[in-house]
C-alpha positions as CSV (number, residue, x, y, z in Angstrom):
1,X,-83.9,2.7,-83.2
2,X,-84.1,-1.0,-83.5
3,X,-83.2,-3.6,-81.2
4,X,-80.1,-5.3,-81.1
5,X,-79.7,-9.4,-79.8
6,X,-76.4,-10.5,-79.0
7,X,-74.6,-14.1,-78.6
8,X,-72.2,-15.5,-77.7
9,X,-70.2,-18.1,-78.2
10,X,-66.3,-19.5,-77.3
11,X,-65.4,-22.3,-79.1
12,X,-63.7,-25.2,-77.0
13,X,-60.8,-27.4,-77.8
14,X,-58.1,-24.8,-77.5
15,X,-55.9,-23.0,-74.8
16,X,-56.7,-19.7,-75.2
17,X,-60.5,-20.2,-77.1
18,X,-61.3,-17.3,-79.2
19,X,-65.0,-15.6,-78.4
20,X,-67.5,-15.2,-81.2
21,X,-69.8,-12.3,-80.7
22,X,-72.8,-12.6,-83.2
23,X,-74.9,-9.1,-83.4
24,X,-77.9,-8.1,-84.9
25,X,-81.1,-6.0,-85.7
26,X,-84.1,-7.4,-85.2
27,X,-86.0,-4.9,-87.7
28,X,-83.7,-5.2,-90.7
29,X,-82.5,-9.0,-90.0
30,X,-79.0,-7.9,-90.4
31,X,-76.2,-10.2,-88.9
32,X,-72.2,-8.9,-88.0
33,X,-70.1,-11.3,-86.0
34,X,-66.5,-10.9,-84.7
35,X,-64.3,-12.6,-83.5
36,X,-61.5,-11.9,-80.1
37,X,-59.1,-13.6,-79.6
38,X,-56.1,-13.5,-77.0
39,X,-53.0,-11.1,-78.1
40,X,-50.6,-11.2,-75.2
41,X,-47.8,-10.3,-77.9
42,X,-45.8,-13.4,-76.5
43,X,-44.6,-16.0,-79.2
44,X,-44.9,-19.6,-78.8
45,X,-41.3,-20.0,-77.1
46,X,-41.9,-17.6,-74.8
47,X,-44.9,-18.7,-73.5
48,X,-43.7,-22.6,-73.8
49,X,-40.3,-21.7,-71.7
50,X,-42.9,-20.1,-69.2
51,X,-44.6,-23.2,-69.1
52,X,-41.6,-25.0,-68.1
53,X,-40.1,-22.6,-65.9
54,X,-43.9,-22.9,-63.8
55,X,-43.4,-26.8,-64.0
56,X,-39.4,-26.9,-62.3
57,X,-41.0,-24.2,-59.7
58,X,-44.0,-26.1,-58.6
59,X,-43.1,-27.4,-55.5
60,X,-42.0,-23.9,-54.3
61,X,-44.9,-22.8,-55.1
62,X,-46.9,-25.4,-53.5
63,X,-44.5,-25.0,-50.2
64,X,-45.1,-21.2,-50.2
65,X,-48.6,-21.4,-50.5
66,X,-49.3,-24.1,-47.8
67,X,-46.8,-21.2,-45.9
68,X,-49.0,-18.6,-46.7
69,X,-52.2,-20.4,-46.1
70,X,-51.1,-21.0,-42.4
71,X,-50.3,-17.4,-41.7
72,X,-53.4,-16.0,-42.8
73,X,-55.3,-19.1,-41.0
74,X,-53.0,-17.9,-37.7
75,X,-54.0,-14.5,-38.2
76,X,-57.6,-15.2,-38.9
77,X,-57.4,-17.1,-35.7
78,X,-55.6,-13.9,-33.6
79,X,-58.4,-11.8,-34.8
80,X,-61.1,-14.1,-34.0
81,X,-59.4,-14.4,-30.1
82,X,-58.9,-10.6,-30.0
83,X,-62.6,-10.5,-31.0
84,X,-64.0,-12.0,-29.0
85,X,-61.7,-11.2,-25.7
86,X,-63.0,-7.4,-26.6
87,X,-66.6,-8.4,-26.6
88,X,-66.5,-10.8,-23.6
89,X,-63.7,-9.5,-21.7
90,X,-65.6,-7.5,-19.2
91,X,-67.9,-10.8,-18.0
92,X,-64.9,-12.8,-17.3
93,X,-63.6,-12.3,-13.0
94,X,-60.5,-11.3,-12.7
95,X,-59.0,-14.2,-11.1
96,X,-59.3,-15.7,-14.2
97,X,-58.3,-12.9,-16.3
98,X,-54.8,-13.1,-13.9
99,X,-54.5,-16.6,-14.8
C-alpha cells in the first residue's frame, strides 16, 4: 500500500468558495482532484430575499443580543456571588451575615 498526500486548497474571491482537494500516490505519481462546493438547494432569490430580510432585522437583532448578553453577564455574576458566599460563608460573623 502506497502513501497518499493530500492538499488543499479554497479558492478566494467568492461567497461561498468552493474547496479543491488534490490527492495522490507517491509510488505511482498518480494525481485525482475534486472539487466541493456548497449545495444548500436555495436559488439565488431565496437566498438574496434572506439577505434582505437579515438587513431590515438588524437592529432587533443587535437589541436582542445586547439583551441577552446582559442576562448571561447577570447570571454569570449570581453564580459567581453564590460561589463564593458557599465557600466563604462560614468565616463571615454573624452580625454581618444579619446585616
Amino acid at each position: 500500500m502506497g502513501v497518499i498526500s493530500t492538499c488543499f486548497r479554497i479558492l478566494k474571491g467568492r461567497t461561498e468558495p468552493p474547496v479543491l482537494l488534490f490527492y495522490g500516490e507517491a509510488s505511482t505519481n498518480k494525481e485525482q482532484s475534486i472539487r466541493i462546493t456548497a449545495s444548500s438547494g436555495l436559488t439565488e432569490a431565496e437566498i438574496e430575499k434572506m439577505k434582505k430580510d437579515a438587513e431590515l432585522h438588524a437592529d432587533e437583532d443587535k437589541k436582542r443580543k445586547a439583551v441577552i448578553e446582559a442576562r448571561n453577564h447577570a447570571d454569570s455574576m449570581m453564580h459567581m456571588a453564590e460561589k463564593s458566599l458557599k465557600d466563604l460563608g462560614d468565616k463571615v460573623d454573624a452580625s454581618t451575615k444579619g446585616n
